[in-house]
C-alpha positions in Angstrom: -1.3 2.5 20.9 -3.8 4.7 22.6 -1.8 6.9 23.8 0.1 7.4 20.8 -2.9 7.7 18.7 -4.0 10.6 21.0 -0.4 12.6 20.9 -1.0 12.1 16.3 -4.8 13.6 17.0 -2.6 16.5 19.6 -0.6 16.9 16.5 -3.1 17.1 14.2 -5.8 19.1 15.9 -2.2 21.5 16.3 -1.2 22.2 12.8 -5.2 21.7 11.8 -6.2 24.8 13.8 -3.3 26.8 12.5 -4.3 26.7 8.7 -7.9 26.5 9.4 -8.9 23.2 9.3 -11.0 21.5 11.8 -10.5 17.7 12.5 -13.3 16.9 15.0 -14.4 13.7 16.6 -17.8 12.5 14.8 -18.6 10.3 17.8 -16.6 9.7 20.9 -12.7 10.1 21.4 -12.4 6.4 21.2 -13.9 6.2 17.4 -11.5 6.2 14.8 -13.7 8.1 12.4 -13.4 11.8 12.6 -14.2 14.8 10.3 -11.9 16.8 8.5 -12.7 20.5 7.6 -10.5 21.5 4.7 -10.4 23.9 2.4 -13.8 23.8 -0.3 -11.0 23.7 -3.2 -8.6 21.3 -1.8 -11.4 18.4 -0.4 -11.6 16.4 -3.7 -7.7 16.5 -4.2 -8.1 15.4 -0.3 -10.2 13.1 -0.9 -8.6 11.7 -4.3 -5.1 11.1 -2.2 -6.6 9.4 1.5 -8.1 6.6 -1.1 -4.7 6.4 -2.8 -3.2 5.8 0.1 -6.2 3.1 1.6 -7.4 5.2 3.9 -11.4 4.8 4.4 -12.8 8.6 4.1 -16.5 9.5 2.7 -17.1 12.8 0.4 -20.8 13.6 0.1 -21.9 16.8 -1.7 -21.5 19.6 0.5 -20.6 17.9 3.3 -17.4 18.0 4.9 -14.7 15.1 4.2 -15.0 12.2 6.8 -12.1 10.2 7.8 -11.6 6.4 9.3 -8.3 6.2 11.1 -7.8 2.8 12.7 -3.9 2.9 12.7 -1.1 5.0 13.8 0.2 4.8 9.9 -3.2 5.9 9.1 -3.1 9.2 11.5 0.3 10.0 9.6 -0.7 10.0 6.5 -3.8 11.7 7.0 -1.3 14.4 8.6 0.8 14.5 5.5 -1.7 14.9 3.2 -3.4 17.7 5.1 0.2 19.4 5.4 1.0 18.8 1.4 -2.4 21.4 1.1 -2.1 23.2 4.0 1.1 24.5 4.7 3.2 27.0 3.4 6.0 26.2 0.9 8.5 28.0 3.1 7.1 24.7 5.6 7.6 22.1 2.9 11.0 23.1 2.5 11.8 22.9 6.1 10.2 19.7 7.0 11.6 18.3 3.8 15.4 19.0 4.4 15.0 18.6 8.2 14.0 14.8 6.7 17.2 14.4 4.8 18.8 15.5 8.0 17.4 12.8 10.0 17.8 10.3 7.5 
């Protein structure tokens, strides 16, 4: 599990950087709680869709978005939320019909 959770936060920290958003350990590697630097605009919508999903995460006024992953599901779909805001629609498309391919 650990070493799966650290290739998701590889992933993550990889596609993060790229579109300018910062995920960044709030205390050691081994905590599951983590800050995620997204777009001013796009944290509440953020925000709105972790807590759909059951996914702890903490929105103070201006304060960055903080995150509690404690499973690998949880490190997912904290990555597709941040893509669905973050990447291009060009992107969506691909990943989207490269889905239906696999499937």
């Amino acid at each position: 599990m650990t070493k799966i959770m650290g290739n998701l936060w590889s992933l993550l920290r990889g596609c993060c950087t790229l579109r300018e958003i910062v995920l960044e350990p709030l205390l050691s590697q081994t905590q599951s709680k983590h800050v995620v630097q997204v777009n001013w605009a796009d944290r509440w919508q953020v925000y709105v869709r972790l807590q759909e999903l059951g996914i702890q995460c903490w929105c103070e006024t201006n304060q960055p978005l903080k995150v509690e992953i404690t499973t690998t599901l949880a490190a997912i779909q904290l990555w597709s939320v941040i893509q669905q805001f973050s990447a291009s629609r060009q992107d969506l498309i691909r990943n989207l019909k490269f889905s239906w391919h696999c499937a």
